[in-house]
C-alpha positions in Angstrom: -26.2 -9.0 33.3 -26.9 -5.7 32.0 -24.5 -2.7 31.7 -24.9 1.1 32.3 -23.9 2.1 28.7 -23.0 6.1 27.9 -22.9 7.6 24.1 -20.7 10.8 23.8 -22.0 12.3 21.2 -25.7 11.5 21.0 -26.9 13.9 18.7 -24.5 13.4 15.9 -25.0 10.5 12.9 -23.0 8.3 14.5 -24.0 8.8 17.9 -27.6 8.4 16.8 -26.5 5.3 14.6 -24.9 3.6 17.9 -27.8 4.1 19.9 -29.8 2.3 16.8 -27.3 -0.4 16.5 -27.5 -1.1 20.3 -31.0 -0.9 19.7 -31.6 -4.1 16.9 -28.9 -5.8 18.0 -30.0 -6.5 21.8 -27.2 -5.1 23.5 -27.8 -6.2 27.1 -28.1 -2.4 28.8 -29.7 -1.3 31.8 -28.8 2.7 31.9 -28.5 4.4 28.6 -26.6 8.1 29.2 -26.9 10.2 26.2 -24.6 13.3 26.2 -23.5 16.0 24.1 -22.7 19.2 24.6 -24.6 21.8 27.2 -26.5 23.5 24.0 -28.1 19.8 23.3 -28.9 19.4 26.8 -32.3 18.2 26.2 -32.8 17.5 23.2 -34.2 14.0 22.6 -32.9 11.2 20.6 -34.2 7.9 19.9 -32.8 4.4 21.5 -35.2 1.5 20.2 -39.2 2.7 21.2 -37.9 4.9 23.9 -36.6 8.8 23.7 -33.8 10.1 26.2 -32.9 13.3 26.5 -29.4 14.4 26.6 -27.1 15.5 29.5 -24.4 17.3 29.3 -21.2 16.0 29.3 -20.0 18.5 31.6 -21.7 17.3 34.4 -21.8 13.9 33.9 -20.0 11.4 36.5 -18.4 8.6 34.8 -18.3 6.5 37.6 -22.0 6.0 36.4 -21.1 4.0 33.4 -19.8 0.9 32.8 -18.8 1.5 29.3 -18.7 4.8 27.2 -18.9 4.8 23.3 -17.5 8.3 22.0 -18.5 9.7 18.6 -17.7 13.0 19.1 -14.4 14.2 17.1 -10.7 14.3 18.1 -11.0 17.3 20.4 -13.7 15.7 22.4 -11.9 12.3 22.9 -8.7 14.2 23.9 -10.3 16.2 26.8 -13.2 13.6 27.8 -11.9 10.0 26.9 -9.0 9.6 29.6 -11.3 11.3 32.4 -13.7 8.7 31.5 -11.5 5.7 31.2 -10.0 7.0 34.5 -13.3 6.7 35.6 -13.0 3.2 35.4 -15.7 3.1 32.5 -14.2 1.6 29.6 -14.0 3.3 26.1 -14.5 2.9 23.1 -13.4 5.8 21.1 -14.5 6.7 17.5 -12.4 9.1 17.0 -8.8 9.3 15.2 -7.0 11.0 18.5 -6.3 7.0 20.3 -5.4 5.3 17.6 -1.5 5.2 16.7 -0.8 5.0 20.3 0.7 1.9 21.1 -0.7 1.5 24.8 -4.4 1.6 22.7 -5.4 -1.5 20.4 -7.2 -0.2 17.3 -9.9 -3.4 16.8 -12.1 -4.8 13.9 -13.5 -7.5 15.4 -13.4 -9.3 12.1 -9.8 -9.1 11.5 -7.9 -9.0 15.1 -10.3 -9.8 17.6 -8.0 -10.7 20.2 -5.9 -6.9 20.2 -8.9 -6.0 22.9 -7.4 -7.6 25.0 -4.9 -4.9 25.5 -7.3 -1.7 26.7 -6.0 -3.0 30.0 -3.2 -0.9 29.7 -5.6 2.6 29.2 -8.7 1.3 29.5 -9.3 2.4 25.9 -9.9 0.9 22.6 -9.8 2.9 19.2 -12.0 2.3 16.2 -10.5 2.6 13.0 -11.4 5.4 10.1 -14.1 4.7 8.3 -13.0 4.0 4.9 -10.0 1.5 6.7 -12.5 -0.9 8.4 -14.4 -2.1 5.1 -10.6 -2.5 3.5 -9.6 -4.6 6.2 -12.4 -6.9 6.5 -11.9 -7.3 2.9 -8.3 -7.9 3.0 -7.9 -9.8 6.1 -9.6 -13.6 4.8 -7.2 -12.5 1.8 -4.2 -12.2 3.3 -4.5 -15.4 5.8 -4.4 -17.5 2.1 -1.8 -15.6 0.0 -0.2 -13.1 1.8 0.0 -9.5 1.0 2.6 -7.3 -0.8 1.0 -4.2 -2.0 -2.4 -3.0 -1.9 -3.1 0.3 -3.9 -6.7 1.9 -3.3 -9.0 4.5 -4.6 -11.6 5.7 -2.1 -15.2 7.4 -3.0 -16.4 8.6 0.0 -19.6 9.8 0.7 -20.8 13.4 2.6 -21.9 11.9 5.2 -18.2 10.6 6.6 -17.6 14.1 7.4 -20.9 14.9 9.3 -23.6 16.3 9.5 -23.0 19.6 8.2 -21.6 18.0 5.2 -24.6 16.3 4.4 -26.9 18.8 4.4 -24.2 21.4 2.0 -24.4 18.2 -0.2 -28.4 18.7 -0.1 -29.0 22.5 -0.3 -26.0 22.6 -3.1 -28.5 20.3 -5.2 -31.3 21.7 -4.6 -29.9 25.5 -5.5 -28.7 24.2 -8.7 -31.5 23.2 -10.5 -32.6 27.4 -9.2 -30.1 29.3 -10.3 -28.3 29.3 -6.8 -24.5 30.0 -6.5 -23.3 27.0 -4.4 -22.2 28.3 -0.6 -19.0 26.2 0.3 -18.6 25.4 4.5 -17.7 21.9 4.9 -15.7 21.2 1.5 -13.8 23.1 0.1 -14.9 22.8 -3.3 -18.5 22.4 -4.5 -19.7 18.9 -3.9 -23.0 18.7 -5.9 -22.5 17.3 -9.4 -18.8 16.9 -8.5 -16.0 14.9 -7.3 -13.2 16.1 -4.7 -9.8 14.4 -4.4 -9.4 15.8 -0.8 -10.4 14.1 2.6 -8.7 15.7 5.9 -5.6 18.1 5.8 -2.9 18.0 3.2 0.6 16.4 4.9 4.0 18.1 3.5 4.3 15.0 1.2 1.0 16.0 -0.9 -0.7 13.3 0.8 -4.2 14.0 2.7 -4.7 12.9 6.3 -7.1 10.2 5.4 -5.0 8.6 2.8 -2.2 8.4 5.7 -4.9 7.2 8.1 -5.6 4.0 5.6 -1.9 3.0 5.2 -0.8 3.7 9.0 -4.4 2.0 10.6 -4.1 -1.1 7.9 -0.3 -1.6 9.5 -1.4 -1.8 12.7 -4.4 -4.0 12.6 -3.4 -6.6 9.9 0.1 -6.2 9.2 2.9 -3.8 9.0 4.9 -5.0 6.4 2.0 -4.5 3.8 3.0 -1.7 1.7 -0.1 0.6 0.7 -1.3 3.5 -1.1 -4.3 5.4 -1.7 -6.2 8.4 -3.0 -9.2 9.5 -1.2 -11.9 10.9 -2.8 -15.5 13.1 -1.9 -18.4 12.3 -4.2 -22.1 13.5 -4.4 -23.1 10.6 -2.2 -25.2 10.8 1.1 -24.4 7.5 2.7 -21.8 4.4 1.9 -17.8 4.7 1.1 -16.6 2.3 -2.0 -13.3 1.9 -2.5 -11.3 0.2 -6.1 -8.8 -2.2 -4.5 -5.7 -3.4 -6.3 -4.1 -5.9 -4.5 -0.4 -7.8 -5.4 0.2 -10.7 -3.3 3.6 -13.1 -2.7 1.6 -16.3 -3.4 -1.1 -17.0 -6.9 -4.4 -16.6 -6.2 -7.3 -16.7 -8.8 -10.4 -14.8 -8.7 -12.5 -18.1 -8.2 -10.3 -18.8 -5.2 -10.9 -15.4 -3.9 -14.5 -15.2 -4.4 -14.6 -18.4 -2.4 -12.5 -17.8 0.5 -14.4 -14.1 0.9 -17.8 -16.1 0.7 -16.7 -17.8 4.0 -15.3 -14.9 6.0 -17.2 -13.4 8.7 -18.9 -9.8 7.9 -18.3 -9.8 4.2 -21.3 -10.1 1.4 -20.0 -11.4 -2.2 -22.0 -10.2 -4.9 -20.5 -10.3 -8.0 -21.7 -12.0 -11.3 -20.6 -9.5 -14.1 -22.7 -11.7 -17.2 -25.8 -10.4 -15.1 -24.3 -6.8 -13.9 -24.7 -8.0 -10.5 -22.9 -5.9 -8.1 -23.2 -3.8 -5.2 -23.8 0.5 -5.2 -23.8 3.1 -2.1 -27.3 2.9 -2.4 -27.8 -0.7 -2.1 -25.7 -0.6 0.8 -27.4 1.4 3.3 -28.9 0.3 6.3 -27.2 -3.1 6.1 -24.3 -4.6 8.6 -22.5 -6.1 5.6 -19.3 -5.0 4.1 -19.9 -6.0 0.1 -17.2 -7.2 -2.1 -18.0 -7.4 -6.3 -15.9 -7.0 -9.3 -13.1 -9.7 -8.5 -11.0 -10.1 -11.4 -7.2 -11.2 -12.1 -4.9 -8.3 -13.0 -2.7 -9.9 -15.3 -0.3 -6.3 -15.4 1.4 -7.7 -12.3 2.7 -11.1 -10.9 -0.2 -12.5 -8.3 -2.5 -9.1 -8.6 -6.0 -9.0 -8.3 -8.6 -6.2 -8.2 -12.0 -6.1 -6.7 -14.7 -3.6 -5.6 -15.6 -2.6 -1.8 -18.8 -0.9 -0.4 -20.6 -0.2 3.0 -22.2 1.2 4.9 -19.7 4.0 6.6 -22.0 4.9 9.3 -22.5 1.7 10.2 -19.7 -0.3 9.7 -16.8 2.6 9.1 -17.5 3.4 12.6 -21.6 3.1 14.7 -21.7 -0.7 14.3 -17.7 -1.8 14.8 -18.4 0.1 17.9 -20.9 -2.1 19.0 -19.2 -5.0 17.7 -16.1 -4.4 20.0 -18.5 -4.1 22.8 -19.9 -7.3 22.2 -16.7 -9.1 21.9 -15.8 -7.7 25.0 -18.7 -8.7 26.2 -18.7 -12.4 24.7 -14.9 -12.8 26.1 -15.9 -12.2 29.8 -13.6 -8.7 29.7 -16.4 -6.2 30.6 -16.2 -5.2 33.9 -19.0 -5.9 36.4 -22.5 -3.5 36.6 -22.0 -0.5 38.3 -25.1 0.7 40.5 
């Protein structure tokens, strides 16, 4: 059976990475709606060989689709997502608005597959941030052996987890440097070229940023919430791929051999990590791949049970286009999608 399949958000990097994803991966479709907003109405974008062009979102009927994949932002998903899902097309939403509440599972299909289960209740499922899905699917296989107290992490996150618009400041900045140029500051607030930025999202009251809460809350709620975590998120000069320092304390000993092992086996992770030979894994290296990559596991003797490793993907594909597609094929592999529409 193939399923009429609709991407919110069709011009955007991750719109246009799902519609690539769906693409290579075979994803059995029959209809493929690409929308965005009316001033992209018409514009084309790539799915496999062929080119649609977009509709606008306004005018869509839902009813058309049997599953819609948003990656469109917060305010999008709030106004579109339950018109779709009441619709009866089910979503899958990119975005953070869906995914603290508890009527909404908030999957990784590596780490709690069966949570899909329950978008019966809204007919919704949320993906997590970006920078939380690599952590998980490096924690989870971790946690199942020793169990986790504490995990303290250091993000790096690249332009292109906040669009677009981000990427290309991160360009022209580098460019007008080696000119002369003053850099022009839109999507950060600090120049990004040649630089590091220790703000991602809004500042909470506590001095935290919203994307430092998003790890801790989204980690709770799809592994476990009695792990205690926390993190400083950080914007680098990098186009594509988040790494993240992870310093985990467990209850139970675990040795970096042992680890290495036990992530060797579990599904979606890549072990490269052979420091005699300086093998490990970069943003660079990791683009364009499905993996998430784990190096630099080593015992931290300054606490009972700790170790600290190294974490990299691809954020695009991973941190949100391809877990999207991934929860639609678990759906699709449990029998839970609905039937075509026509």
């Amino acid at each position: 059976m193939a399923y009429n399949v609709a991407i919110v958000g069709a011009t955007g990097v991750v719109g246009q990475e799902i519609l690539s994803i769906l693409a290579e991966r075979l994803f059995p479709v029959d209809m493929v709606y690409a929308l965005a907003s009316r001033a992209s109405v018409g514009r084309e974008v790539s799915f496999g060989e062929r080119d649609l062009k977009c509709l606008d979102i306004e005018q869509f009927d839902f009813r058309d689709a049997d599953i819609a994949l948003f990656a469109a932002g917060a305010e999008v998903s709030k106004e579109w997502v339950p018109k779709a899902a009441k619709a009866d097309c089910l979503v899958i939403d990119n975005s953070s608005f869906f995914r603290m509440d508890p009527d909404v599972p908030l999957v990784v299909p590596e780490v709690n597959p069966d949570a899909v289960a329950g978008f019966k209740k809204k007919n919704i499922i949320a993906n997590p941030n970006c920078s939380t899905a690599q952590l998980v699917v490096a924690l989870k296989p971790l946690h199942d052996r020793a169990r986790i107290k504490r995990v303290v992490v250091a993000t790096y996150q690249s332009a292109s987890g906040a669009g677009k618009e981000a990427m290309d400041e991160l360009w022209n900045q580098t460019k007008g440097i080696y000119v002369g140029d003053a850099p022009t500051l839109e999507a950060f607030p600090r120049q990004i070229a040649f630089n590091v930025i220790p703000h991602c999202d809004d500042f909470m009251e506590d001095g935290s940023t919203r994307e430092e809460w998003k790890l801790m809350a989204e980690t709770k709620k799809i592994l476990d919430p009695t792990i205690k975590l926390t993190a400083t998120c950080v914007r680098v000069p990098v186009f594509v791929g988040h790494s993240e320092a992870v310093n985990i304390e467990f209850e139970e000993p675990l040795s970096a051999d042992e680890a290495r092992s036990i992530l060797r086996e579990a599904p979606g992770i890549l072990v490269i990590d052979n420091a005699e030979k300086e093998q490990y894994v970069t943003p660079v290296e990791c683009v364009g791949d499905f993996a998430t990559f784990v190096s630099r596991v080593r015992e931290d003797t300054t606490v009972e049970n700790g170790l600290s490793l190294w974490v990299v993907s691809d954020n695009l594909r991973k941190g949100a286009a391809l877990n999207a597609v991934q929860i639609a094929e678990l759906l699709l592999n449990r029998g839970l999608l609905p039937g075509q529409k026509h």
